[in-house]
C-alpha positions in Angstrom: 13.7 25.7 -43.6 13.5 22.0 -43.1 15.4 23.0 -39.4 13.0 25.6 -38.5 9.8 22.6 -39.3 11.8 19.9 -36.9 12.2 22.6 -34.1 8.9 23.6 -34.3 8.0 19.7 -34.6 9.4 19.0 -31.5 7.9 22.1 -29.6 4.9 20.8 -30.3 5.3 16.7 -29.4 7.0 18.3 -26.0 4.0 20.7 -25.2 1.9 17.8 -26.2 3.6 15.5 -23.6 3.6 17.6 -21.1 -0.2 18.3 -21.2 -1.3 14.8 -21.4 -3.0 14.0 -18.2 -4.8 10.6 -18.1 -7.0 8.7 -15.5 -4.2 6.0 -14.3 -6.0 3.3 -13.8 -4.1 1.1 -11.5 -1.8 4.0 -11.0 -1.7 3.3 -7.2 -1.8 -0.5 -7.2 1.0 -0.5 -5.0 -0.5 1.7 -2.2 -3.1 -1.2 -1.9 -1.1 -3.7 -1.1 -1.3 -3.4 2.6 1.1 -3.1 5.7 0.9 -4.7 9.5 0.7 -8.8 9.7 -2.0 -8.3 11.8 -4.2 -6.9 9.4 -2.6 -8.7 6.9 -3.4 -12.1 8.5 -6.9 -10.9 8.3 -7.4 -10.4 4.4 -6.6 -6.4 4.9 -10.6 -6.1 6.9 -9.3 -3.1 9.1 -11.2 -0.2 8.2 -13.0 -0.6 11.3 -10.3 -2.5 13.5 -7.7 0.4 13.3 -6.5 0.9 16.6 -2.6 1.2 16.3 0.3 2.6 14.5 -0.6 1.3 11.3 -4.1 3.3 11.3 -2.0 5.6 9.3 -2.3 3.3 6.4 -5.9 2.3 6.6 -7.7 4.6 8.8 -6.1 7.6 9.6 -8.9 8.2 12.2 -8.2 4.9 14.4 -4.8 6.7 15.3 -6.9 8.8 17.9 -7.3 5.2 19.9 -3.3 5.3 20.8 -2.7 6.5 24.4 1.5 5.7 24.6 3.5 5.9 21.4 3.9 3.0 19.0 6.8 2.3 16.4 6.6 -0.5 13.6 8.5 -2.4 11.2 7.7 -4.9 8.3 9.3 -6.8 6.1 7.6 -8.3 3.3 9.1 -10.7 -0.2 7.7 -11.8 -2.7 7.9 -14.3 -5.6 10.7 -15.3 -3.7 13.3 -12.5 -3.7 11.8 -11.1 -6.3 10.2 -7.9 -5.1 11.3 -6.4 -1.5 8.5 -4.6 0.4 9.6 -2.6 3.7 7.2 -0.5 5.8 8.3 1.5 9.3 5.8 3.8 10.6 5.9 5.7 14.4 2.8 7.4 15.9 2.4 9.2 19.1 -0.7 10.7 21.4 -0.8 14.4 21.9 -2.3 16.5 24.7 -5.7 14.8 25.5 -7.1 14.5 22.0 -4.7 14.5 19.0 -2.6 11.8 17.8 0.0 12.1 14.9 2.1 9.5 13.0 4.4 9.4 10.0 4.6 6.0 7.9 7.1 5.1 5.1 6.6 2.1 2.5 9.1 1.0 -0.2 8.2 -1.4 -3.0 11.2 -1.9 -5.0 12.6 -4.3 -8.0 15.9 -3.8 -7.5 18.9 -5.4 -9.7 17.5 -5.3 -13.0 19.5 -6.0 -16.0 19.2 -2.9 -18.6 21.0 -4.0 -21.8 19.4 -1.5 -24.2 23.3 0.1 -24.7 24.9 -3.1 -24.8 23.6 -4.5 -28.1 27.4 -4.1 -30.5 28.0 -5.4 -33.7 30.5 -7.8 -33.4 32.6 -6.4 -36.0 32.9 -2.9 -35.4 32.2 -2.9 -31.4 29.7 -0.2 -32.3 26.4 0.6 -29.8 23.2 -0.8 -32.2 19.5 -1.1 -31.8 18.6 -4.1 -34.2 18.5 -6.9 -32.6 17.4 -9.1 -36.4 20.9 -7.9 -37.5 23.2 -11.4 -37.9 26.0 -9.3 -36.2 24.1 -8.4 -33.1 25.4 -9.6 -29.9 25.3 -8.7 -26.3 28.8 -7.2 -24.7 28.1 -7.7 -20.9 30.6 -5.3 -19.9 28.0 -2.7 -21.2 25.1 -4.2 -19.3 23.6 -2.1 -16.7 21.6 -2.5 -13.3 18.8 -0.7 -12.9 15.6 -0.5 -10.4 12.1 0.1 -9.8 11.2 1.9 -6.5 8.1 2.9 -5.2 7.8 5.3 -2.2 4.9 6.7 0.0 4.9 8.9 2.9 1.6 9.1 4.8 1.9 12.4 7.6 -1.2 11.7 9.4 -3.6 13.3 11.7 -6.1 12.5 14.2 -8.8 13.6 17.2 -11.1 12.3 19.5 -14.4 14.2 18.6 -16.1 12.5 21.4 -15.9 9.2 22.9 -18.0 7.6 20.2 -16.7 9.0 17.0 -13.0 9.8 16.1 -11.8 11.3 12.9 -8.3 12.2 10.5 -6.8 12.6 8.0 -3.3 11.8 5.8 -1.3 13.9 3.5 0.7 11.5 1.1 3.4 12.0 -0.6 4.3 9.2 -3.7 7.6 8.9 -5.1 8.5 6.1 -8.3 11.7 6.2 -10.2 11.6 3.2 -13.2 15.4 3.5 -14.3 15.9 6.7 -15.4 12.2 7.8 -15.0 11.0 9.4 -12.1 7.6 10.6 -10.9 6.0 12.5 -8.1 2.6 12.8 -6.4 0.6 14.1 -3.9 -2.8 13.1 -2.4 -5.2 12.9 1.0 -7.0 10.5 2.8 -10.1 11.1 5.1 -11.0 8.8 7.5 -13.6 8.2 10.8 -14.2 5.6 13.2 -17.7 5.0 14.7 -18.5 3.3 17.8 -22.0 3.0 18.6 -22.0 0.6 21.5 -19.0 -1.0 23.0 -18.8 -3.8 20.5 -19.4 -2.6 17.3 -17.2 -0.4 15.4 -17.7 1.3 11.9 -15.8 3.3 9.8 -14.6 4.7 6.8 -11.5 6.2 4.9 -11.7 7.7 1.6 -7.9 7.2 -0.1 -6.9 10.1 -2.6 -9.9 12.2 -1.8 -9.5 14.8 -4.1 -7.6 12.9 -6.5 -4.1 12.2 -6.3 -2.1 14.0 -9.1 1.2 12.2 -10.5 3.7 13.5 -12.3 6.0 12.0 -14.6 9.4 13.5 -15.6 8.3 12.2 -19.1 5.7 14.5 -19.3 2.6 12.2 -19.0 0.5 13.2 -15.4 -1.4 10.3 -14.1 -4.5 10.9 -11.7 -5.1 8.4 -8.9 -9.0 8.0 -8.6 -11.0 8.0 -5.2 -11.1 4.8 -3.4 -13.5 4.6 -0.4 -13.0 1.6 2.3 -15.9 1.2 4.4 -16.1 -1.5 7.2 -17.7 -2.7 10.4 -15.9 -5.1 13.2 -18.2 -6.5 16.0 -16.5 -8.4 19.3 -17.5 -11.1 21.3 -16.4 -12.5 24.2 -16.5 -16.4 23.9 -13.9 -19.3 26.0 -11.7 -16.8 27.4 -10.8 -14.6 24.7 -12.4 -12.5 22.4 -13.1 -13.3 18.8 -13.6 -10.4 16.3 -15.0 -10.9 12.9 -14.8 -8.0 10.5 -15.7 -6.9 6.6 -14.5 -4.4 4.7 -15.1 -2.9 1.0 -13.2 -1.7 -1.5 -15.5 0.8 -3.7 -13.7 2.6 -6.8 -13.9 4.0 -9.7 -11.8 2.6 -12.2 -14.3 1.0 -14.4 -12.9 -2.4 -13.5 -15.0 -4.5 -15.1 -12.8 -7.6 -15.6 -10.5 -7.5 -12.3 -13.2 -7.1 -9.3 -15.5 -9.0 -8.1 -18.4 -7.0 -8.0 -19.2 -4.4 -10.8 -22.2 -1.9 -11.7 -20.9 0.3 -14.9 -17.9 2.0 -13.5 -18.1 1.6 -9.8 -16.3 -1.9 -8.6 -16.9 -3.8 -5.1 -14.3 -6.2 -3.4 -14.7 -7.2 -0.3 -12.1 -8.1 2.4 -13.4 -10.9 5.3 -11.4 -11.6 8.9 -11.8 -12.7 11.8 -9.5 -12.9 15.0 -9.7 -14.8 18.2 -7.6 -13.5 21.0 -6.9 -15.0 23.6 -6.6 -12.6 27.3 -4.7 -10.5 24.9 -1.7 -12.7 25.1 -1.7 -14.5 21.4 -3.9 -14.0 18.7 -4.9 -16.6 15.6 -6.1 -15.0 12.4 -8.0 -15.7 8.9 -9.1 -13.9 5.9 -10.2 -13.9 2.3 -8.4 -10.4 0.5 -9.9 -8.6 -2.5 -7.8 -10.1 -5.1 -9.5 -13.5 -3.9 -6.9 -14.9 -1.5 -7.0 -16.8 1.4 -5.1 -15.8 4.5 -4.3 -16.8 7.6 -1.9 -15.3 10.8 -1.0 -15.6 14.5 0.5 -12.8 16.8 2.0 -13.1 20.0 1.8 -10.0 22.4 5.0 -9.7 25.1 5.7 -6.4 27.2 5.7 -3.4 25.1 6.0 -5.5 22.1 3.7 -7.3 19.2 4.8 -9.7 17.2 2.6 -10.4 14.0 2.7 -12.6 11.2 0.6 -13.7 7.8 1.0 -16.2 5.5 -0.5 -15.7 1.6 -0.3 -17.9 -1.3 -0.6 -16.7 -4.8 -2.1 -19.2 -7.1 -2.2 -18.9 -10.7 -3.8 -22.1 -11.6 -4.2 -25.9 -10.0 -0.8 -27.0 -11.6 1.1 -23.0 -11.3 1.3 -21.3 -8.5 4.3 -18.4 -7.3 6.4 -19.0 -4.1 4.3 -18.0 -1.1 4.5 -14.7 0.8 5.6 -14.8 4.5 4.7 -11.2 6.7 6.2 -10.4 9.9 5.1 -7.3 11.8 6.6 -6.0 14.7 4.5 -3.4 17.3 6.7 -1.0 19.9 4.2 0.3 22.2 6.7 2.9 24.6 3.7 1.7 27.5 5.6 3.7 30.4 3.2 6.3 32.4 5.7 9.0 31.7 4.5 8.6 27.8 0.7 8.1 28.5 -1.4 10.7 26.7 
C-alpha cells in the first residue's frame, strides 16, 4: 500500500515538473550580450547601422545591404579567463535581392570543479552528503569537471523590398547544458531597415517574436519574452571622413524594475549611444555608452578584403572593485571579387 502511495507520489511531482512553464526572466541574458567589435566599440547602437555579416545578430534585415559574401570571427574573455565567448558567422547575397547567413555563438564556463560525489567519511571511504559531519572530507580523486555552455544558431533571411526599405528575419535555435542538465529552444526575430534619405537610417528588430520556448530536461520550460530594439543612425561628412552617431533602445517586458534604466510598470527602456568617425574608409575610431551603463570605446582598421575591429569595456563594481577588463577583436572577410558580386 505504502508502495502504491510513493509511485503514485512521484507520478504526480513528475507530471507536475513537466508542466511548469514560467516567464524566464533573464532567460536569454546571454543572447544580449552582443557580437562584432565594431558594434561593440559602439555600446551595441546597431539596430540601424547593420550593414554586414553580423546583421544576423542585430538586424536580420541589414543583411540585404551585402553585395559579395562576408565571413566573421570573434573572440571574446572575460573576468579574465573566466568565461570564453566565440562568435563565427558567414553571410552571402543571392540573385538580385536575397541575402542569407548562418551565425554561431558560444558562451561557456568550462572547467568547473563538481565535488557533490566526493564528500567521504574518512573512516569508512563512503560517498556522504553532510558536510556538518566531523568526518567529512573531500577525496580529490572523486572530484569532477564540469561546464556551462551556452549555444545559439541564428539562420537568417533577408530582401531588398525596394531601395529604401529592406526587411528579414532569423530562426534561432538555443542550446544550454549546466553539467548534467541540458535545455533546448527555439525562437524568431523580425527585423527592417528604413532609409528615408541618404543619411538617415532607421530600423527595428523584434528578438523572440513570438516568444521563445525553452525546454529543460528537468522538466521546468522557460519562455523568453519579446524584446524590441529600435534605432536610428544619421551620417555626416566632416574633415575627410565621415562621422556616424547612432541610438538604440532596448524595450522589454520583463518587469525589470530594479536593473534598467528606464521603467513604466512592466515595460523597461535602456538605451545604447555610439558614434564612429571614419576616415576615407581606411580606419575607424569608436565610442559608446551600453545598456548595462558602460562606457566603450574601439578602433578598426580596413585592409583588402579584410576588417579588423576591436573594443575595449571595463566592468566596474564600485570606485575601489572593479573586474579585469574585456578586450574584443573582430575580424570581417569580405570575398570582394566580381565573380562573387550579387
Amino acid at each position: 500500500m505504502h508502495k502504491n502511495i510513493l509511485i503514485v507520489a512521484l507520478f504526480l511531482t513528475s507530471f507536475t515538473l513537466q508542466a511548469q512553464t514560467v516567464i524566464g526572466k533573464y532567460a536569454g541574458e546571454f543572447l544580449a550580450i552582443g557580437v562584432g567589435g565594431r558594434a561593440l566599440g559602439m555600446g551595441g547602437s546597431f539596430t540601424a547601422i547593420a550593414n554586414d555579416v553580423t546583421s544576423g545578430y542585430y538586424n536580420p534585415a541589414g543583411l540585404a545591404n551585402l553585395n559579395y559574401p562576408q565571413v566573421s570571427l570573434m573572440h571574446d574573455e572575460r573576468f579574465g579567463n573566466l568565461v570564453n565567448y566565440n562568435y563565427a558567422a558567414v553571410a552571402f547575397p543571392y540573385a538580385e535581392k536575397w541575402s542569407f547567413g548562418l551565425s554561431i555563438m558560444r558562451l561557456g564556463v568550462d572547467k568547473i570543479y563538481d565535488t557533490r560525489e566526493a564528500l567521504v567519511d574518512r573512516n569508512t571511504g563512503k560517498v556522504i552528503y553532510d558536510i556538518t559531519l566531523p568526518s567529512a572530507r573531500i577525496d580529490p580523486s572523486l572530484i569532477k569537471e564540469v561546464s556551462n555552455q551556452d549555444w545559439a544558431f541564428y539562420f537568417s533571411g533577408a530582401k531588398r523590398h525596394s531601395d529604401k526599405f529592406y526587411y528579414g528575419a532569423n530562426v534561432k535555435i538555443i542550446k544550454r547544458n549546466i553539467a548534467e542538465v541540458s535545455a533546448f529552444g527555439i525562437g524568431f526575430d523580425l527585423g527592417a531597415l528604413y532609409m528615408p534619405s541618404e543619411d538617415l537610417v532607421l530600423g527595428a528588430n523584434l528578438q523572440d517574436a513570438t516568444t521563445t520556448f525553452v525546454s529543460w530536461s528537468t522538466g521546468l520550460n522557460e519562455l523568453i519574452t519579446p524584446t524590441l530594439k529600435v534605432g536610428a543612425a544619421y551620417g555626416v561628412n566632416i574633415l575627410g571622413g565621415r562621422l556616424l552617431p547612432a541610438v538604440d533602445f532596448d524595450i522589454r517586458f520583463e518587469n525589470r524594475r530594479f536593473a534598467s534604466q528606464f521603467n513604466v510598470g512592466p515595460v523597461s527602456l535602456d538605451p545604447h549611444l555610439g558614434v564612429e568617425y571614419n576616415f576615407k574608409n581606411l580606419f575607424a575610431i569608436r565610442g559608446g555608452y551600453n545598456d548595462i551603463k558602460q562606457f566603450t570605446v574601439g578602433a578598426g582598421v580596413k585592409l583588402p578584403k579584410l576588417n579588423i575591429d576591436y573594443s575595449f569595456a571595463r566592468f566596474t563594481m564600485s570606485e575601489e572593485d572593479r573586474l579585469p577588463d574585456t578586450h574584443r577583436i573582430s575580424l570581417i572577410l569580405t570575398l570582394e571579387e566580381a565573380r562573387f558580386r550579387r
